[in-house]
C-alpha positions, 0 to 999 in steps of 0.5 A: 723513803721505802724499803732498799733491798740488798742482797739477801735482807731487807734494810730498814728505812733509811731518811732522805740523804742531806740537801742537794742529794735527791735518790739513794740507789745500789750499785750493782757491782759492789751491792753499797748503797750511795745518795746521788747528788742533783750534779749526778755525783754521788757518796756512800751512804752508811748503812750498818746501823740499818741492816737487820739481824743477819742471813745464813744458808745451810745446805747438801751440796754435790759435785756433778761429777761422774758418781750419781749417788754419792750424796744418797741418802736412803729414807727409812718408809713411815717414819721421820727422818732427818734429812743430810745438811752437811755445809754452812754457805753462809752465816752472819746470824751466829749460827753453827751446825753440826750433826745435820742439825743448824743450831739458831740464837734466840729471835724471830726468823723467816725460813726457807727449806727445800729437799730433793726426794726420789721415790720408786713409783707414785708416794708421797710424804710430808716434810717439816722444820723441827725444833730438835731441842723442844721436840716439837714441829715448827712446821710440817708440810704434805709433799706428793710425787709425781706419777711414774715408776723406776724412781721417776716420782721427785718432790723438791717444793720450797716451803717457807714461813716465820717462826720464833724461839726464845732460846739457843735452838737446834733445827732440822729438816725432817722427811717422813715418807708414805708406802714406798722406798725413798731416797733424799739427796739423790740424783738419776742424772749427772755430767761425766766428770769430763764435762766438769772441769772446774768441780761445779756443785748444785744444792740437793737440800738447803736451810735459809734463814733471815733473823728479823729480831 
């Protein structure tokens, strides 16, 4: 059979269940995974062995609160600058943070990065995952504003890619802008407090991570 997809990860091919039992589908409640039967019965079909490596999500989040800038970070203009990752959302590779940076086992992952970025005009900038432990760029991407002024400008782009180490590495994710003030992890905008009872949050910059092998 081809590949079922659960959740976050991709699971490995599984082999057709034994006679009698004809398709494999995921129940959308619980996300496990069960042969049906010709009869339309069905059994749960066990998948740990098949699960891959494991996903984890790192992120700055926000209260949307009455306080737009409280998760401000100012940028410091030609030059790179680590970005804020302050939460672990989920994790089941072994990976640990700590000091804005995501400490990742050896392997081969797949990634997905964003940042949200306010600029004071028409600037730009580039932004890049970075082995702090080698000191070297696994990736580095140009970002552009948009035109306008009073910090109109943003750039939130999700970039995403493959890289491997063969080692306990420390990751970043790093912002160097170009010719103007800049600020990362801000928002002009918000919901009154009044409006938020139950402390609803959203993400300003996130890390994923799928651990292939």
């Amino acid at each position: 059979m081809g590949e079922i997809i659960v959740k976050e990860g991709t699971l490995a091919s599984v082999a057709t269940p034994s006679s009698g039992y004809t398709t494999l589908t995921v129940d959308s409640a619980s996300g496990k995974v069960y042969a049906v039967r010709n009869d339309g019965g069905r059994v749960e079909v066990d998948l740990s062995a098949q699960i891959g490596q494991g996903y984890a999500h790192y992120a700055t989040t926000k209260t949307l609160d009455s306080v737009a800038t409280s998760a401000q970070q100012s940028l410091t203009d030609e030059t790179w600058n680590t970005i804020n990752l302050t939460a672990e959302i989920e994790d089941s590779i072994g990976c640990t943070i700590s000091s804005n940076q995501v400490t990742v086992p050896a392997g081969t992952y797949m990634f997905e990065y964003w940042t949200l970025v306010t600029d004071n005009a028409n600037n730009g900038g580039f932004s890049a995952l970075y082995d702090a432990t080698a000191s070297s760029f696994l990736v580095i991407y140009p970002e552009f504003a948009s035109t306008g002024s009073s910090y109109q400008g943003s750039m939130a782009m999700p970039r995403r890619g493959q890289f491997t180490v063969g080692s306990s590495t420390d990751l970043e994710i790093r912002f160097h802008p170009t010719h103007g003030v800049m600020f990362a992890n801000q928002l002009f905008s918000f919901l009154p407090a009044a409006s938020n009872p139950l402390a609803l949050s959203m993400y300003l910059s996130e890390l994923k991570l799928w651990k292939v092998t």
